[in-house]
ROLUM-975522 format. One record per residue (C-alpha): residue number from 1; x, y, z; residue in one letter. Coordinates in pm, 1 decimal, m for minus. Each point is the difference from the previous one (the first is absolute). Example, Ala and Ser with C-alpha at 12.3 -4.5 7.8 and 13.67 -1.06 7.14 Angstrom:
{nr=1&u=1230.0&v=m450.0&w=780.0&rest=A} $
{nr=2&u=137.0&v=344.0&w=m66.0&rest=S} $
% end
This chain:
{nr=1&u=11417.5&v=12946.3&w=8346.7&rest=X} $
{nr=2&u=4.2&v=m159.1&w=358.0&rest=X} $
{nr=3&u=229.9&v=m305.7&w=24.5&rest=X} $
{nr=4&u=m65.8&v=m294.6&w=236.1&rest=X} $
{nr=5&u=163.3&v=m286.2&w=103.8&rest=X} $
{nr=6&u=m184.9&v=m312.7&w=61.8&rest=X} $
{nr=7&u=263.7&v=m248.3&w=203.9&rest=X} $
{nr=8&u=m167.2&v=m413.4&w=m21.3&rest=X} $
{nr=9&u=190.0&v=m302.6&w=110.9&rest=X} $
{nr=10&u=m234.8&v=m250.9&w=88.1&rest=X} $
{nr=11&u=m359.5&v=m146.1&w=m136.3&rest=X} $
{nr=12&u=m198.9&v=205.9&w=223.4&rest=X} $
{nr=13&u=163.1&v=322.1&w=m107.1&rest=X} $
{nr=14&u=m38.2&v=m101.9&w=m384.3&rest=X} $
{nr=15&u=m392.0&v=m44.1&w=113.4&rest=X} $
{nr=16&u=9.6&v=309.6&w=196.0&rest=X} $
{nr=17&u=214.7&v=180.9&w=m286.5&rest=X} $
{nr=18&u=m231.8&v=m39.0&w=m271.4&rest=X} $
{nr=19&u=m330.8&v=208.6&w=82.2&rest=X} $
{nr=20&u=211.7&v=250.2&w=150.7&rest=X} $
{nr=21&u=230.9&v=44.4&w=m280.1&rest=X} $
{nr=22&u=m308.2&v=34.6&w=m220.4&rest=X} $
{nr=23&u=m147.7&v=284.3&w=205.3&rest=X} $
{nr=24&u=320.4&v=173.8&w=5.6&rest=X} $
{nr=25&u=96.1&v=m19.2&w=m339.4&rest=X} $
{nr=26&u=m258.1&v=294.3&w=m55.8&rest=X} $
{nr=27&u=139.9&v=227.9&w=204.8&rest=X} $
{nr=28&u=412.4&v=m90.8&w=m4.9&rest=X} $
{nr=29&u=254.8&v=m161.7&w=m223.9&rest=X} $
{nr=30&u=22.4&v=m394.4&w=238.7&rest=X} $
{nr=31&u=327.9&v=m145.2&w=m40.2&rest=X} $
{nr=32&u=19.1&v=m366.7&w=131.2&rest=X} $
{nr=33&u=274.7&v=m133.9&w=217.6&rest=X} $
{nr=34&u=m15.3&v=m407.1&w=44.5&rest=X} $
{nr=35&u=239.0&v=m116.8&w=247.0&rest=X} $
{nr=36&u=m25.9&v=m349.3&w=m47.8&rest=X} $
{nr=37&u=m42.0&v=m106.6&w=330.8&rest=X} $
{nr=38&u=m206.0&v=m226.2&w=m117.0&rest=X} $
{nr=39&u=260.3&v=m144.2&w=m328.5&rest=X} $
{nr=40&u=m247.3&v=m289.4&w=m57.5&rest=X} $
{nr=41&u=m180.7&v=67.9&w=m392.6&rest=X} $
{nr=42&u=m293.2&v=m175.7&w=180.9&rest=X} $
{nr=43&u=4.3&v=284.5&w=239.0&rest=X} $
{nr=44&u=82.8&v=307.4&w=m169.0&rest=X} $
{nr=45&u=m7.8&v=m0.9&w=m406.0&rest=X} $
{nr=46&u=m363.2&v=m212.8&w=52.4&rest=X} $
{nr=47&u=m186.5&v=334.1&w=143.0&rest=X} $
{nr=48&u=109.1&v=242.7&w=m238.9&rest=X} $
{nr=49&u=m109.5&v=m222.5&w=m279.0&rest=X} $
{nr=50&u=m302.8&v=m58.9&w=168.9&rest=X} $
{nr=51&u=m60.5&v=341.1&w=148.8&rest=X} $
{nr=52&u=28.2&v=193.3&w=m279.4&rest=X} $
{nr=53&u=307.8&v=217.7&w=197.5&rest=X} $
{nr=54&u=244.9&v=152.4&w=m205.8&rest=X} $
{nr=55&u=338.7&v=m181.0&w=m2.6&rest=X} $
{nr=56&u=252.2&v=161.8&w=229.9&rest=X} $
{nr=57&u=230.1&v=270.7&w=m116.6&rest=X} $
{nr=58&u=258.9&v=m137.0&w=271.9&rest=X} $
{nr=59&u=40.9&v=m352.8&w=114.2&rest=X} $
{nr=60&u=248.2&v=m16.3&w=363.5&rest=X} $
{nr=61&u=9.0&v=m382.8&w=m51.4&rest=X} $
{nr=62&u=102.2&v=m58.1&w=377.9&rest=X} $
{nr=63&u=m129.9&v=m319.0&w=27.1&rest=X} $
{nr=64&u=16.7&v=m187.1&w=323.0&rest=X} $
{nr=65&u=199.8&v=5.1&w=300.8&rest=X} $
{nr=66&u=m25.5&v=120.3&w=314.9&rest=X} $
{nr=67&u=m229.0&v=298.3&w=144.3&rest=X} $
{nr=68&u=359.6&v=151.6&w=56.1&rest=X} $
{nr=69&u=136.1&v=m84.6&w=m341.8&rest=X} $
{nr=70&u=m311.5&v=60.1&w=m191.3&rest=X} $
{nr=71&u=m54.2&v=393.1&w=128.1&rest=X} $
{nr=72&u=363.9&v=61.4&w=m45.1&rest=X} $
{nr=73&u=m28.8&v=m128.8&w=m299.4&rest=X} $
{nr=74&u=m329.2&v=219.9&w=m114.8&rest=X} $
{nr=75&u=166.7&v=312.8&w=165.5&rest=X} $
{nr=76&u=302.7&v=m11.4&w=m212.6&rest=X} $
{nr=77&u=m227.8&v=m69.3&w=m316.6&rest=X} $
{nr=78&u=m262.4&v=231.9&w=64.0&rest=X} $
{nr=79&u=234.6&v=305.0&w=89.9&rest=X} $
{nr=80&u=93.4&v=91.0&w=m365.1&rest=X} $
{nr=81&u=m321.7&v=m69.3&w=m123.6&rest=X} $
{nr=82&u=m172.0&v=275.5&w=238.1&rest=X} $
{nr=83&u=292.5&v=226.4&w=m75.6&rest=X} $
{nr=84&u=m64.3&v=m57.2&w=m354.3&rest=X} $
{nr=85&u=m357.9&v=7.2&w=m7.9&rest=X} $
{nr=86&u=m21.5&v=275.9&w=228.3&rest=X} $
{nr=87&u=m411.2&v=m53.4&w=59.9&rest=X} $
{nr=88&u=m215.0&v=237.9&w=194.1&rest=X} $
{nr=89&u=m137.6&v=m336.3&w=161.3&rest=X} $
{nr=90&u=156.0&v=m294.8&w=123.7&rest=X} $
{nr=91&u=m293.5&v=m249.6&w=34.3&rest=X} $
{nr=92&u=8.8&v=m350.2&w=241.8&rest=X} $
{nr=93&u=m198.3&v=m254.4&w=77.6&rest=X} $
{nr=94&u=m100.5&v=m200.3&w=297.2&rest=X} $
{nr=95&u=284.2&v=m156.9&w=214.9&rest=X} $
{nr=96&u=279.0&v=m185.2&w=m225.4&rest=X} $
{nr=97&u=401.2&v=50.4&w=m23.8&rest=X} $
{nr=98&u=m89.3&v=216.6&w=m243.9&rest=X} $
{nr=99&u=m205.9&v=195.6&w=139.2&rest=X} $
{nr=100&u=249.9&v=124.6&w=243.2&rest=X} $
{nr=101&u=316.6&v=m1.3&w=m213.9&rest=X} $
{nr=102&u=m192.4&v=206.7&w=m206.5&rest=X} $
{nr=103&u=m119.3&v=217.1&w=280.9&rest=X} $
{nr=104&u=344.4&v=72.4&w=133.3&rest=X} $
{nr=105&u=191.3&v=90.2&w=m338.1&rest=X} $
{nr=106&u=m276.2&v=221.3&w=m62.6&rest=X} $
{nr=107&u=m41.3&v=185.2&w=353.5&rest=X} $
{nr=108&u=400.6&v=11.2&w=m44.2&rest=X} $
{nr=109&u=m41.0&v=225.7&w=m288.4&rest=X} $
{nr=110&u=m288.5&v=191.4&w=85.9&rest=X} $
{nr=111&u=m253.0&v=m128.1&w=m224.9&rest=X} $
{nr=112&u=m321.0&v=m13.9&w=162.5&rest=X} $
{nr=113&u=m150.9&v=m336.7&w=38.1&rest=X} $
{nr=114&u=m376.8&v=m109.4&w=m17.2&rest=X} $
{nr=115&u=m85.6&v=m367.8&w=191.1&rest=X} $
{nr=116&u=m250.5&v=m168.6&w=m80.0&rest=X} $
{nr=117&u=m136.7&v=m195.3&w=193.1&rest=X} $
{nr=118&u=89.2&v=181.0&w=350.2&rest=X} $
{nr=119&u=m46.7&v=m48.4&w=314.0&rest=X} $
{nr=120&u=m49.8&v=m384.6&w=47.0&rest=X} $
{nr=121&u=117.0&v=m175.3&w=281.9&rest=X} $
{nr=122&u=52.2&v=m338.6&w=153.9&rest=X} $
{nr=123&u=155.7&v=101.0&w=322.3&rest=X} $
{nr=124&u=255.4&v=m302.1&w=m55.8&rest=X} $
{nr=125&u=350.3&v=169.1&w=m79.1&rest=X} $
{nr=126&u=133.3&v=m359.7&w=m42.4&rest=X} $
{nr=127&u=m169.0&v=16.2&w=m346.5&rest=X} $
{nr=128&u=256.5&v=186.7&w=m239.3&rest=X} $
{nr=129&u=m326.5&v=153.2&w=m166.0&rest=X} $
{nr=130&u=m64.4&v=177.7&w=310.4&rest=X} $
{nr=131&u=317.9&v=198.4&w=m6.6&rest=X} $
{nr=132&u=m25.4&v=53.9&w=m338.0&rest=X} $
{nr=133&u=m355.2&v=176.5&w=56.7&rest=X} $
{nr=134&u=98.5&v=214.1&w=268.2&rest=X} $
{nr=135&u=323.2&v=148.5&w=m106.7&rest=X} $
{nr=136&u=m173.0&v=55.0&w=m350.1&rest=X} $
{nr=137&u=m270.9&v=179.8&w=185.3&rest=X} $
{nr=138&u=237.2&v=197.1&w=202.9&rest=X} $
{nr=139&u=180.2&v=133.0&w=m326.0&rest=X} $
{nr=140&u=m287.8&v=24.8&w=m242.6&rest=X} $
{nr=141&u=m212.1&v=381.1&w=m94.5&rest=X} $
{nr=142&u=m278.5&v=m110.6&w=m102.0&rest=X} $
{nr=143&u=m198.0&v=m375.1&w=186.0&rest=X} $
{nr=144&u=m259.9&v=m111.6&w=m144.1&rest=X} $
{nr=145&u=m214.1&v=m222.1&w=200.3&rest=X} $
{nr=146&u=m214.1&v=m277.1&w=m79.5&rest=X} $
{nr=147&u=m251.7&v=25.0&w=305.3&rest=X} $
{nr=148&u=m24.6&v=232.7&w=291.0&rest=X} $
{nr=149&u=152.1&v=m293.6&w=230.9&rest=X} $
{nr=150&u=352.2&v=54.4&w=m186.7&rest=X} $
{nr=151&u=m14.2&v=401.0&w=17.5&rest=X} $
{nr=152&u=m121.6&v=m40.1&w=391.6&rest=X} $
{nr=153&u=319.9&v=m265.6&w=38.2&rest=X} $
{nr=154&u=265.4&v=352.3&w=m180.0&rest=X} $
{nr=155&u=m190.0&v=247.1&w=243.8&rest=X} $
{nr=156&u=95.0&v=m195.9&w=307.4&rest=X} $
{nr=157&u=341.8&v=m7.0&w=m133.8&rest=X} $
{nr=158&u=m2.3&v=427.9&w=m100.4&rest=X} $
{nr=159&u=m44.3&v=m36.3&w=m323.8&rest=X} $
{nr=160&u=m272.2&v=212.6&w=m103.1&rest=X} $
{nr=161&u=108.7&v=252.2&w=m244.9&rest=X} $
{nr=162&u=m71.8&v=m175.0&w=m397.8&rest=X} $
{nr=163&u=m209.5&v=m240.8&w=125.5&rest=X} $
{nr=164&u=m300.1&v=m103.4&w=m245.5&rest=X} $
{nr=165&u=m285.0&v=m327.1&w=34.9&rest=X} $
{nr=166&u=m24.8&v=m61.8&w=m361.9&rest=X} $
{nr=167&u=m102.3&v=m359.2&w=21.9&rest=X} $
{nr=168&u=173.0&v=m329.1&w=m132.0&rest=X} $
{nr=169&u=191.4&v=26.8&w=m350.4&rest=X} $
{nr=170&u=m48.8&v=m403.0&w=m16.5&rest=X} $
{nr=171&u=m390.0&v=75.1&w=47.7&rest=X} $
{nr=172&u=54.3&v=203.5&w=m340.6&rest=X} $
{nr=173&u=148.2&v=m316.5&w=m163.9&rest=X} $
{nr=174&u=m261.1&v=m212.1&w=130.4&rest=X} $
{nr=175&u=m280.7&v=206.1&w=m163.2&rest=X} $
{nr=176&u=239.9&v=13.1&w=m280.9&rest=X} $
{nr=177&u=113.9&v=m313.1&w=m106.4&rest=X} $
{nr=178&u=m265.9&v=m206.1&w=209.3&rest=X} $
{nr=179&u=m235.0&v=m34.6&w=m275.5&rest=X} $
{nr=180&u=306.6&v=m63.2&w=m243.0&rest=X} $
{nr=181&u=85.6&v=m303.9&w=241.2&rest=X} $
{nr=182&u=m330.7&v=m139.6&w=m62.1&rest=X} $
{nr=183&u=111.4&v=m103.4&w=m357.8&rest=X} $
{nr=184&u=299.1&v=m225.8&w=128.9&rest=X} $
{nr=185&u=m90.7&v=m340.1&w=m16.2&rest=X} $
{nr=186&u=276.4&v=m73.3&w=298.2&rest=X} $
{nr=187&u=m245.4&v=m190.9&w=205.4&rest=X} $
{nr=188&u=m130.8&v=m280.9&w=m275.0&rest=X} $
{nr=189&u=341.4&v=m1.6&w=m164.0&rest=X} $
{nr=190&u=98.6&v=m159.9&w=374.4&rest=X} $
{nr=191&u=m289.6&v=m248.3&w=m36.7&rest=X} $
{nr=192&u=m143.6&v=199.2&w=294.0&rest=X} $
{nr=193&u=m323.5&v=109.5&w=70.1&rest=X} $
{nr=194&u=m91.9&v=373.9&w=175.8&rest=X} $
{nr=195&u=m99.4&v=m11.9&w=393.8&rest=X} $
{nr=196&u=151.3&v=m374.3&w=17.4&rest=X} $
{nr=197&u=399.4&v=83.5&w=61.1&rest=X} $
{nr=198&u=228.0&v=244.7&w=248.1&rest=X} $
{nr=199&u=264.7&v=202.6&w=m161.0&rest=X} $
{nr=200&u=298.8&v=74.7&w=200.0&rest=X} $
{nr=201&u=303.6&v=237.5&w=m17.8&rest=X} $
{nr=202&u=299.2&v=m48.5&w=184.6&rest=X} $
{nr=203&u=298.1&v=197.2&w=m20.7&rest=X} $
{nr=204&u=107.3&v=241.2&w=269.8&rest=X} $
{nr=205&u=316.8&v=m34.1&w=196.0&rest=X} $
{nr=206&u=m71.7&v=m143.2&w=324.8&rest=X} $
{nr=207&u=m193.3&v=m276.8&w=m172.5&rest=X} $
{nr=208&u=251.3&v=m102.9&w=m233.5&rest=X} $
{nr=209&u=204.6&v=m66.5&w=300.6&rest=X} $
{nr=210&u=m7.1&v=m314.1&w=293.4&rest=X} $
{nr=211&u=m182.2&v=m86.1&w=191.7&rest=X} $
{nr=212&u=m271.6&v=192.9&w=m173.9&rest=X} $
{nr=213&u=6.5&v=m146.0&w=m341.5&rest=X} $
{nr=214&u=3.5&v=m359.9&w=103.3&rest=X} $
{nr=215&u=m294.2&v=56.8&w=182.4&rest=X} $
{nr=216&u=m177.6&v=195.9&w=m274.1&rest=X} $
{nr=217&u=105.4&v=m276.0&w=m227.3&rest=X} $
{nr=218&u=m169.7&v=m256.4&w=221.3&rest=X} $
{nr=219&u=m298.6&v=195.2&w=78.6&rest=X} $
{nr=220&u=m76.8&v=40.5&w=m369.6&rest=X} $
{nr=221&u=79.5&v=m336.7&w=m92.4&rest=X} $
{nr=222&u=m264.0&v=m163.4&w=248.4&rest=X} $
{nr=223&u=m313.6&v=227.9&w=m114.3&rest=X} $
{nr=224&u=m280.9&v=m206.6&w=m136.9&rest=X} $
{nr=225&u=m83.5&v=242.9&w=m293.1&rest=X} $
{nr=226&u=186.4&v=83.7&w=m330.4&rest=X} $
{nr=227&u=235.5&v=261.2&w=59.3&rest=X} $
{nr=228&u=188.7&v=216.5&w=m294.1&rest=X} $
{nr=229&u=323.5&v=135.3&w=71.0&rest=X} $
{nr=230&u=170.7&v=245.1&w=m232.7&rest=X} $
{nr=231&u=361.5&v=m64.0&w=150.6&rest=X} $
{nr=232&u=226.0&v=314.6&w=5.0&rest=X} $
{nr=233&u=418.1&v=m31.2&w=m91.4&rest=X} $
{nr=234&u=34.4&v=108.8&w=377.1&rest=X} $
{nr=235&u=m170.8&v=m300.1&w=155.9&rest=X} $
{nr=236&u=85.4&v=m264.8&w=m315.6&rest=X} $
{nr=237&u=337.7&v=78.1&w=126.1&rest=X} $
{nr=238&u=m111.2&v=m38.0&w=386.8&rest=X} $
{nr=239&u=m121.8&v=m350.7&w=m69.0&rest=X} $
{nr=240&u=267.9&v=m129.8&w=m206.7&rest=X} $
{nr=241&u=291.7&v=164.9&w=295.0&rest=X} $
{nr=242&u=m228.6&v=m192.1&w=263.0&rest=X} $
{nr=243&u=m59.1&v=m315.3&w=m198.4&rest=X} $
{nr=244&u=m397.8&v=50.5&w=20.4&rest=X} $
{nr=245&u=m312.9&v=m51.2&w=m218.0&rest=X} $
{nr=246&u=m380.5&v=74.8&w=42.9&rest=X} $
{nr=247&u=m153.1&v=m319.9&w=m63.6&rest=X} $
{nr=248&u=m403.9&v=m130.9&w=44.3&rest=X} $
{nr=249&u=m209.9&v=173.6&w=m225.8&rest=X} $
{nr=250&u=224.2&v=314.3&w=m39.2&rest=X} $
{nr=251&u=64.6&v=89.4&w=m340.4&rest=X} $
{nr=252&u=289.4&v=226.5&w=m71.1&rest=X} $
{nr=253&u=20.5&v=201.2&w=m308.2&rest=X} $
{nr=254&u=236.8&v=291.9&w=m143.0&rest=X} $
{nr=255&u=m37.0&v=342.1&w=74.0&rest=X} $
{nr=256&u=m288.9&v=112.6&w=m162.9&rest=X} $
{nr=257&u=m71.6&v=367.3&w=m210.4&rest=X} $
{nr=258&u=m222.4&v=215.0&w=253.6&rest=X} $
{nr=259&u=m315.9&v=m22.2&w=m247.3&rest=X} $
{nr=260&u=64.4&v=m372.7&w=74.1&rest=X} $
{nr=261&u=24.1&v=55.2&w=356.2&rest=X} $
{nr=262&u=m338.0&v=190.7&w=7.5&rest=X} $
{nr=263&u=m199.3&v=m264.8&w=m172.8&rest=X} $
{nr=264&u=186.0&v=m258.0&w=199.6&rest=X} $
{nr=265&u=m96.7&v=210.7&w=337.6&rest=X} $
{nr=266&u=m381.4&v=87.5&w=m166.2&rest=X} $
{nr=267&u=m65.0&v=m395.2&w=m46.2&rest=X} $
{nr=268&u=139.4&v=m59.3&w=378.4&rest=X} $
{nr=269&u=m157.4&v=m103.3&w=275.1&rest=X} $
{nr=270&u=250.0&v=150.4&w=183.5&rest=X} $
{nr=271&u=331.9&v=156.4&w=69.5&rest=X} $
{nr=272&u=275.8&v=m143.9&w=214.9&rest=X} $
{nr=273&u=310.8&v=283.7&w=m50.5&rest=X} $
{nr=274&u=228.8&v=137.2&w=182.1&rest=X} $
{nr=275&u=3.2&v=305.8&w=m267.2&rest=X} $
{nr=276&u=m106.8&v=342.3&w=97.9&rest=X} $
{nr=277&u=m97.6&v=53.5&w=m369.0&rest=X} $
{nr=278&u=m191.3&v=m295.0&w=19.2&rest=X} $
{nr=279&u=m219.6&v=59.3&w=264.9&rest=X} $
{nr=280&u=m113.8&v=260.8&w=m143.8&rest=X} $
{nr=281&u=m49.2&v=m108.8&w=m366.8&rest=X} $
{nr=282&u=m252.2&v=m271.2&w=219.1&rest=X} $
{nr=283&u=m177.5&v=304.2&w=167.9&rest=X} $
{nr=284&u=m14.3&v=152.3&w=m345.3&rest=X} $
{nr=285&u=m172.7&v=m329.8&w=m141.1&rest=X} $
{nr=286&u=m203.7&v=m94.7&w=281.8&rest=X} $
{nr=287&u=210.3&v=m322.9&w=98.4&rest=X} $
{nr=288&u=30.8&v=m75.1&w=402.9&rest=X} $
{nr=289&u=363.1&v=7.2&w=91.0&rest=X} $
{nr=290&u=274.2&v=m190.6&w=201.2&rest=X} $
{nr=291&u=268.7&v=124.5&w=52.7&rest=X} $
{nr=292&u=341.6&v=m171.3&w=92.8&rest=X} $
{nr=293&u=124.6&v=276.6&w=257.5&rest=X} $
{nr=294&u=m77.1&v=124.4&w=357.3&rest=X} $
{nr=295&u=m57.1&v=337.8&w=m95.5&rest=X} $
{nr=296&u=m123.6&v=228.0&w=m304.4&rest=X} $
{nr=297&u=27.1&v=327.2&w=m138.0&rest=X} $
{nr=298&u=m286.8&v=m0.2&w=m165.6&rest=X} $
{nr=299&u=m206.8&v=m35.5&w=321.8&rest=X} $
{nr=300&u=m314.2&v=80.3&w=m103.7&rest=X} $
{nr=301&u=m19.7&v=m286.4&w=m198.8&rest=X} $
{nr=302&u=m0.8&v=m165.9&w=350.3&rest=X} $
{nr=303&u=m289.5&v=225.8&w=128.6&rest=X} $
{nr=304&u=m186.6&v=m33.6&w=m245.0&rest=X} $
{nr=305&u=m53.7&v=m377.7&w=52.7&rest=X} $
{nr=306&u=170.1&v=m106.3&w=m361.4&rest=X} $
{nr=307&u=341.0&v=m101.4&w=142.9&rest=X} $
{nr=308&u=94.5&v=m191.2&w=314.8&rest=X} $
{nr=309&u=421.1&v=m19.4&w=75.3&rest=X} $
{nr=310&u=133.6&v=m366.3&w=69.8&rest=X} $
{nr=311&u=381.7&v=53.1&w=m34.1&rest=X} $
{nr=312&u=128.0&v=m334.5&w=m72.7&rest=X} $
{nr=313&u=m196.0&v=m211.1&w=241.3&rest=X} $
{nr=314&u=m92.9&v=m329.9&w=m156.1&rest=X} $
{nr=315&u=m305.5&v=m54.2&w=207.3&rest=X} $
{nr=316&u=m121.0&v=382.3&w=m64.7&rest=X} $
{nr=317&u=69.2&v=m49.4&w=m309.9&rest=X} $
{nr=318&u=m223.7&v=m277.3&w=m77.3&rest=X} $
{nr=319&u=m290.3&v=124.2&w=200.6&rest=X} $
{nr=320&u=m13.9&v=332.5&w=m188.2&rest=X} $
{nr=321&u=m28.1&v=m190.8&w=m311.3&rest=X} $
{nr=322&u=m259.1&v=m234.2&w=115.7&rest=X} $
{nr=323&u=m183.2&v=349.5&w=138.0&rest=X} $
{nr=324&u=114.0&v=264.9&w=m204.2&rest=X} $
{nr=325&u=m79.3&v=350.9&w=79.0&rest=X} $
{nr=326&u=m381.5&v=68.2&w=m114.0&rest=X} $
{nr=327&u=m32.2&v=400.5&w=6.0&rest=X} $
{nr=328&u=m398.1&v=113.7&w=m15.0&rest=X} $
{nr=329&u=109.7&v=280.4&w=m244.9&rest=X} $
{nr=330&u=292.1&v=147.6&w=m175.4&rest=X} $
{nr=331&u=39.2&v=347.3&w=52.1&rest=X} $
{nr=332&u=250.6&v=236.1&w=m190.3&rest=X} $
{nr=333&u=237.8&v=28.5&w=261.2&rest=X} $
{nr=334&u=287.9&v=113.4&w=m253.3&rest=X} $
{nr=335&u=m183.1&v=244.5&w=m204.5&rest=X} $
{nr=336&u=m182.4&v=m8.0&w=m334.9&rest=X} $
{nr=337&u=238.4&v=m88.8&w=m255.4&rest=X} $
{nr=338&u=109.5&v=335.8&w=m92.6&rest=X} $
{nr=339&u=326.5&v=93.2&w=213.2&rest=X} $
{nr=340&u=194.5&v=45.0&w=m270.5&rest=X} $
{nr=341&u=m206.5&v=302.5&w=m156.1&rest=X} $
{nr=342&u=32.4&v=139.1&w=316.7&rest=X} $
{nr=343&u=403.2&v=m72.3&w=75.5&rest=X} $
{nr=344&u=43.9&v=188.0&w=m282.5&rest=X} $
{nr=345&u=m241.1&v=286.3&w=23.2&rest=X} $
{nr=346&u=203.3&v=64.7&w=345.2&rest=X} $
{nr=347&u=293.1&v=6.3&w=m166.2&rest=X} $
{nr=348&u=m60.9&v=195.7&w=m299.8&rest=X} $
{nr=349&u=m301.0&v=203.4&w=111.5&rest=X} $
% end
């Protein structure tokens, strides 16, 4: 039987993993590699109980560090395993460390590589993700592509051979585990009520660094509404360096399971995030958008009138809350919830 294996590190690659690895299982033995970029239990053990994925047959444990340290790190782990394993697939996701570790031990030993999750860009190379995407892309057989904008953005760079639009694996978990979400009873258990709170994510890089996360920090604090804010190891760690802390009527709360999340997002009136993932869980769910960056890769999100960018300008900030994005409708702009049937169709025929 066919062998594949499926390479995770972060939350949105546990999200990503676990339709895919479902649709896959009928046609190949799926071997999991978890890198442990993301070390955290809150991060990483949480989604496989909760998603129903299959413990990992190899855990890299890499932990943190940095982007240097943390692919060197997943390169020397991964290489045995691929040797070991020798798959007919080696499967990535989205944009992380892991993804291109992965990428480059298995291009190294001429395993063929499927991405999914192709073809995005940001046009910002200052963002680490945007290296990672395009040297993945570069080295990968088979790209599977979430929306003809990401297959247009590998044409103009050559890459045309392998290419597929398959839609959004995270619009699969959304049909999937949406109604599940409904069940969680995250929004009374915070004494909150649905449509009367913001959620917000914070967590990338350039955020969790000055002057940007001082000013994030103040912005939040001075919003006249409720706001909910799961806070990730990366930017606890940010605030305590920096001697910061949200204050007014943000409330800051653990890292939360992604069923959590999703009733947590559902209940929202919106989403401040500087999260890729998470702008498009709130397409997904029908909740209007802000989002703490100049630019997206998930542009359409923008075009479609359910996102609006505000980087990390206080007074931007504040006005897209108090006039959130108010799309007429909510087209499927990342397919119908079924890209995983169809990742593996193309690779197993």
């Amino acid at each position: 039987m066919a062998k594949v294996v499926s390479v995770v590190g972060n939350r949105p690659q546990y999200v990503k993993a676990a339709p895919l690895c479902v649709a896959l299982a009928a046609h190949a033995t799926v071997v999991g590699v978890d890198t442990g970029q993301h070390y955290d239990p809150e991060l990483s053990q949480i989604f496989y109980d909760e998603l129903g994925i299959a413990p990992p047959e190899h855990r890299l444990a890499v932990g943190s560090g940095t982007h240097a340290e943390m692919t060197a790190r997943i390169l020397e782990r991964i290489e045995p395993v691929l040797i070991a394993e020798a798959p007919d697939w080696c499967v990535v996701y989205g944009d992380t460390n892991s993804t291109l570790a992965a990428t480059l031990a298995a291009a190294k030993l001429g395993i063929p590589i499927a991405h999914v999750e192709a073809g995005l860009r940001s046009f910002d190379r200052s963002m680490p993700e945007e290296v990672n995407r395009v040297v993945t892309d570069g080295l990968s057989t088979e790209l599977f592509c979430p929306s003809q904008t990401s297959a247009d953005n590998l044409a103009a760079e050559g890459i045309v051979n392998g290419v597929s639009i398959v839609g959004d694996v995270m619009a699969d978990a959304a049909r999937l585990f949406g109604p599940i979400a409904e069940r969680s009873t995250a929004v009374t258990d915070l004494g909150l009520t649905a449509g009367d709170y913001v959620l917000a994510t914070i967590h990338r890089d350039a955020n969790t660094r000055q002057p940007a996360l001082g000013r994030l920090v103040a912005a939040l604090s001075a919003l006249d509404c409720d706001v909910v804010l799961p806070l990730h190891p990366r930017t606890a760690a940010a605030l305590e360096r920096e001697g910061l802390a949200f204050a007014g009527r943000v409330r800051v709360i653990p890292p939360v399971g992604y069923l959590e999340f999703t009733a947590l997002l559902r209940g929202a009136r919106l989403l401040l995030t500087d999260s890729g993932g998470a702008q498009k869980e709130a397409y997904f769910h029908a909740v209007p958008c802000v989002t703490l960056r100049d630019r997206t890769e998930w542009v359409e999100t923008v075009g479609a009138g359910a996102n609006v960018l505000v980087g990390d300008d206080a007074a931007a900030i504040v006005a897209a809350v108090a006039d959130p994005p108010s799309p007429a409708a909510w087209p499927a702009l990342y397919g119908d919830g079924h890209a995983a049937e169809r990742i593996a169709s193309a690779l197993f025929g």
